[in-house]
PASEBA-1860 file (N, C-alpha, C; in nm, 3 decimals):
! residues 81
1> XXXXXXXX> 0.084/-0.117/0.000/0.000/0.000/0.000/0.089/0.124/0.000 ~ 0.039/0.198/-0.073/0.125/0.384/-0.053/0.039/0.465/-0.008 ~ 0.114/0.553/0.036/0.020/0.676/0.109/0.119/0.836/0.025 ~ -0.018/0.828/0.010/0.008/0.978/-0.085/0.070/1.101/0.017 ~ 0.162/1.170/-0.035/0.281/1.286/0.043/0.212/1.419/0.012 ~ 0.246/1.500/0.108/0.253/1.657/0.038/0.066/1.707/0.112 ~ -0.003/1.660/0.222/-0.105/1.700/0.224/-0.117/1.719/0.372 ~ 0.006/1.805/0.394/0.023/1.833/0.537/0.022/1.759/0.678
9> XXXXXXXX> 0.040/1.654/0.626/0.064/1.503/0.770/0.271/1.519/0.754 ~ 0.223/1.464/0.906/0.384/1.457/0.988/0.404/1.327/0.908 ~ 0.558/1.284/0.910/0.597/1.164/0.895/0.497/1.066/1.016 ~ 0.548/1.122/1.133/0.434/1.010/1.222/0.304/0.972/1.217 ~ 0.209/1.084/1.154/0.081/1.084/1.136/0.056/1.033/1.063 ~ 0.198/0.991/0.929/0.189/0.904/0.782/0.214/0.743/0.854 ~ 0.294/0.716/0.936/0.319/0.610/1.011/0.143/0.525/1.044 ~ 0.098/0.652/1.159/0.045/0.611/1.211/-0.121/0.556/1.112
17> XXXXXXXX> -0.131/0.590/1.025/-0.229/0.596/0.910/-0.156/0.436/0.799 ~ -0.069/0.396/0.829/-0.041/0.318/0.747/-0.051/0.157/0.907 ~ -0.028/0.228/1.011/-0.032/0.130/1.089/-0.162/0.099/1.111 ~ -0.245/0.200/1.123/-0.418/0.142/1.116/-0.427/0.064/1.024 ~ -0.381/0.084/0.868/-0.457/0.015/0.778/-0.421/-0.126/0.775 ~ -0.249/-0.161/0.804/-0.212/-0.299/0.873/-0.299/-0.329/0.952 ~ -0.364/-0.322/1.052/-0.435/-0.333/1.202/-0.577/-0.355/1.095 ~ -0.648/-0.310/1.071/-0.776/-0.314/0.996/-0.782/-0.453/0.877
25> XXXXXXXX> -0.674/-0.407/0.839/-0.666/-0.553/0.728/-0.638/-0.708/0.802 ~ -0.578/-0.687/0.888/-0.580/-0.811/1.004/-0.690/-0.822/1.090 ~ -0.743/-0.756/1.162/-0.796/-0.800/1.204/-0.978/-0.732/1.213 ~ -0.989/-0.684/1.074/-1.099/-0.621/1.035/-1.170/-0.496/1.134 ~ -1.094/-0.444/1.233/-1.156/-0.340/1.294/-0.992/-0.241/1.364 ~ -1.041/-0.102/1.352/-0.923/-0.011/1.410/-0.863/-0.018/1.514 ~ -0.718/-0.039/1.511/-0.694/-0.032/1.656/-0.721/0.064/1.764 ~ -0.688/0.040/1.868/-0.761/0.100/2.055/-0.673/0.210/2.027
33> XXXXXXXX> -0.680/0.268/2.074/-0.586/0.447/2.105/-0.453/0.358/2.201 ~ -0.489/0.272/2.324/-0.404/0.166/2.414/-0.326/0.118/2.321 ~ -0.340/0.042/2.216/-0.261/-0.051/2.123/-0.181/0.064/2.057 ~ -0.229/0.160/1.956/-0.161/0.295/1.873/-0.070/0.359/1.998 ~ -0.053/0.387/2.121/0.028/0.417/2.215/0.139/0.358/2.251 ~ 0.108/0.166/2.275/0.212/0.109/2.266/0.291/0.055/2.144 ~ 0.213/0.123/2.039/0.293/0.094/1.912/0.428/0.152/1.884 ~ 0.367/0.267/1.876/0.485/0.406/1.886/0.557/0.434/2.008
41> XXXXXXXX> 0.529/0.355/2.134/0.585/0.431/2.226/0.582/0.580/2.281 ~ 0.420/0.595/2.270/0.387/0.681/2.375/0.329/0.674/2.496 ~ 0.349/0.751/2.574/0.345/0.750/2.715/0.189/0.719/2.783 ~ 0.096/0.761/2.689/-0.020/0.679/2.766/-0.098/0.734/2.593 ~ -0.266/0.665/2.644/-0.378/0.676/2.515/-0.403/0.778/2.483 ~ -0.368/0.896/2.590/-0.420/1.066/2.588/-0.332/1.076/2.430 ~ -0.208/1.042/2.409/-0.096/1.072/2.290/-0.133/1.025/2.150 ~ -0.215/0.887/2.162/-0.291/0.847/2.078/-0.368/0.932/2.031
49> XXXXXXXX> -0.494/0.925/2.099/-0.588/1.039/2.073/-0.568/1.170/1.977 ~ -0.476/1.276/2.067/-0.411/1.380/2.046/-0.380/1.390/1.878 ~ -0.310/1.244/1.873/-0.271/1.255/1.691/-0.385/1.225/1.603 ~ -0.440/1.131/1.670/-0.593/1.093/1.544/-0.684/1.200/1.570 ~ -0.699/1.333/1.687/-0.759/1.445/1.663/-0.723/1.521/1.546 ~ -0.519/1.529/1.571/-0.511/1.633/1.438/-0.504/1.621/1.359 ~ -0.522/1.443/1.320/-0.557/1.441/1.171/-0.700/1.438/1.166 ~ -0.771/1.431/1.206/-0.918/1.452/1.214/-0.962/1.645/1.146
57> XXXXXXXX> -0.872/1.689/1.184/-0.812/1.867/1.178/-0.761/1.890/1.021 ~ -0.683/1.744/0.975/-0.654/1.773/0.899/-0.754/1.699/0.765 ~ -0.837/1.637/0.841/-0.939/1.613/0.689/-0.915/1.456/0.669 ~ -0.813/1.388/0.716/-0.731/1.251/0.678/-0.853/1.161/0.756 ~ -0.962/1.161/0.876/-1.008/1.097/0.919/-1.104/1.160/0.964 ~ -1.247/1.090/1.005/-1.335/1.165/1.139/-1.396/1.051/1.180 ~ -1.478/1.091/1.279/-1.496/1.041/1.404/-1.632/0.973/1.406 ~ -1.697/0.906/1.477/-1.857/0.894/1.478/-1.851/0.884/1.620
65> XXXXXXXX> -1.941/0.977/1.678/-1.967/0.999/1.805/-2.005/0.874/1.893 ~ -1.958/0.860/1.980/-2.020/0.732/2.091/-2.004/0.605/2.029 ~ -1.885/0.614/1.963/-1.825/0.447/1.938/-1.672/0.444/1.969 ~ -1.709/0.315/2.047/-1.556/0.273/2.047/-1.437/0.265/1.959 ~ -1.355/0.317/1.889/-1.246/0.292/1.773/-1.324/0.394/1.649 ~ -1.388/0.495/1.673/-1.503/0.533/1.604/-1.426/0.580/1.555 ~ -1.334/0.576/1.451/-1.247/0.705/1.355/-1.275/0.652/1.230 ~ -1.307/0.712/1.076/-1.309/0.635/0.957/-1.222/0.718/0.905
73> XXXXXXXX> -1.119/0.660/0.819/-1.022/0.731/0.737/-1.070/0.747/0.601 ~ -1.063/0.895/0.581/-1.120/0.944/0.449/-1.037/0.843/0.345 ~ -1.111/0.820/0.242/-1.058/0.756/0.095/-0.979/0.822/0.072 ~ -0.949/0.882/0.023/-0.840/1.001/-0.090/-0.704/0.971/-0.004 ~ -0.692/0.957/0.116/-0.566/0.925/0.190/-0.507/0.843/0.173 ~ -0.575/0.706/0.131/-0.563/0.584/0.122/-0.537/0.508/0.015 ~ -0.433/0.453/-0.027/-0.428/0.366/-0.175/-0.414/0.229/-0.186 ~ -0.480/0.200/-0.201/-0.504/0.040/-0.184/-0.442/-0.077/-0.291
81> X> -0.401/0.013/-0.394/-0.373/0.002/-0.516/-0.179/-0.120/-0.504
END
C-alpha cells in the first residue's frame, strides 16, 4: 500500500495511518488508542488520541460519536492500489 505525500501530515501521522490500515486488514476493525500508544511508544492513550484528533483537523479521518475505535479514514488518503 502507498500513502500519498505533500497534504500536510507529519511523517508520524503518515506512520500512524499506514499502521491502522495494517491493524484493519488483520484483524478487520481499528486499533484502541491503548494498542496505537504502545505501538509508537507513547506515554499513555491521551498521545494516541491527540494525533488521530489532528488528523481529524486535517481532513485525513473523522470520528462517529459514541463508538468505540469510532475514527473512519477518508478515501483520498488511502491507496489500496
Amino acid at each position: 500500500m502507498t500513502l500519498r505525500r505533500g497534504h500536510g501530515l507529519t511523517e508520524r501521522q503518515r506512520e500512524v495511518l499506514l499502521f491502522i490500515n495494517a491493524h484493519r486488514a488483520k484483524n478487520q476493525c481499528n486499533p484502541p488508542t491503548v494498542e496505537l500508544a504502545q505501538n509508537f511508544g507513547w506515554a499513555s492513550p491521551n498521545a494516541a488520541a491527540d494525533h488521530l484528533a489532528s488528523m481529524a483537523r486535517k481532513g485525513v479521518l473523522s470520528f462517529r460519536p459514541a463508538k468505540s475505535r469510532g475514527y473512519i479514514i477518508a478515501y483520498p488518503w488511502c491507496d489500496d492500489r
